[in-house]
VORO-636599 format. One line per 10 residues: number of its first residue (from 1); their letters; for each residue z, x, y of C-alpha. Coordinates in pm, whole numbers, plus 50000, padded with zeros to 5 digits. Example, Ala and Ser with C-alpha at 12.3 -4.5 7.8 and 13.67 -1.06 7.14 Angstrom:
1> as> 50780/51230/49550 ~ 50714/51367/49894
This chain:
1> xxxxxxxxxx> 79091/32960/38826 ~ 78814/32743/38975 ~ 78893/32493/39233 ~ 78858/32111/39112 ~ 78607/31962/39266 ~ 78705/31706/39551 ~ 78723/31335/39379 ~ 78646/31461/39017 ~ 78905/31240/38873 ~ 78675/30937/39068
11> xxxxxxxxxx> 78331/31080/38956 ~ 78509/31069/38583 ~ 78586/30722/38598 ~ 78224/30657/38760 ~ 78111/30784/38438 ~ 78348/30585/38233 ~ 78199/30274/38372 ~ 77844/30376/38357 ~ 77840/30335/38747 ~ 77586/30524/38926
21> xxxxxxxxxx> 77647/30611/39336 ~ 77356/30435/39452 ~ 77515/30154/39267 ~ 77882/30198/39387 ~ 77757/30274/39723 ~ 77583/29954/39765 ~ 77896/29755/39567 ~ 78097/29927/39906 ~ 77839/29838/40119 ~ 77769/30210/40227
31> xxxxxxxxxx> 77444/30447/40210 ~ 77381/30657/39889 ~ 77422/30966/40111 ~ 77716/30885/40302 ~ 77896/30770/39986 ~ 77839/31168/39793 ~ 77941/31341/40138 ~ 78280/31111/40076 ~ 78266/31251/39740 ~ 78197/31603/39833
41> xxxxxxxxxx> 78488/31618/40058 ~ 78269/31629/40369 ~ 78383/31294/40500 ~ 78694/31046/40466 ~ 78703/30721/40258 ~ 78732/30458/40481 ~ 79070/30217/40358 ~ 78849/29920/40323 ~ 78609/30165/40127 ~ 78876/30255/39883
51> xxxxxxxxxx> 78990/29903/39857 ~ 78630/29776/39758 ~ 78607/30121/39478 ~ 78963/30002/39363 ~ 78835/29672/39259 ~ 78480/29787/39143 ~ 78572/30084/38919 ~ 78929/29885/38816 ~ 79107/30139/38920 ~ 79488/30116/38793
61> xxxxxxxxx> 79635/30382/39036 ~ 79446/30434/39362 ~ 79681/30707/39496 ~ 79614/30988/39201 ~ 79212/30886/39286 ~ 79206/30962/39620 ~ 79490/31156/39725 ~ 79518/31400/39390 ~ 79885/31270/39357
């Protein structure tokens, strides 16, 4: 069995929204790059970071996002 991907569930709900990175990475006030090494699993979201993609992507349970709970 494959491993998931880190933050699929939040690339998913990118998608639902029609929400690129470039344009949730400026919406978070972040670069492009640093926001898909977040999103690869090579860096941590920030709290304030996951507050602002909480808000922009309208999130309804931020803990099964970005803590696979």
């Amino acid at each position: 069995m494959m491993k998931e991907k880190p933050y699929a569930k939040l690339r998913g709900r990118m998608a639902e929204k029609g929400i690129s990175q470039e344009r949730l990475a400026k919406a978070i006030g972040i670069s492009k790059t640093a926001l898909s090494m977040k999103l690869s699993g090579e860096r941590e979201f920030r709290s304030k970071e996951m507050e602002c993609i909480y808000k922009v992507l309208e999130l309804e349970d931020v803990q099964s996002y970005f803590f696979g709970c």
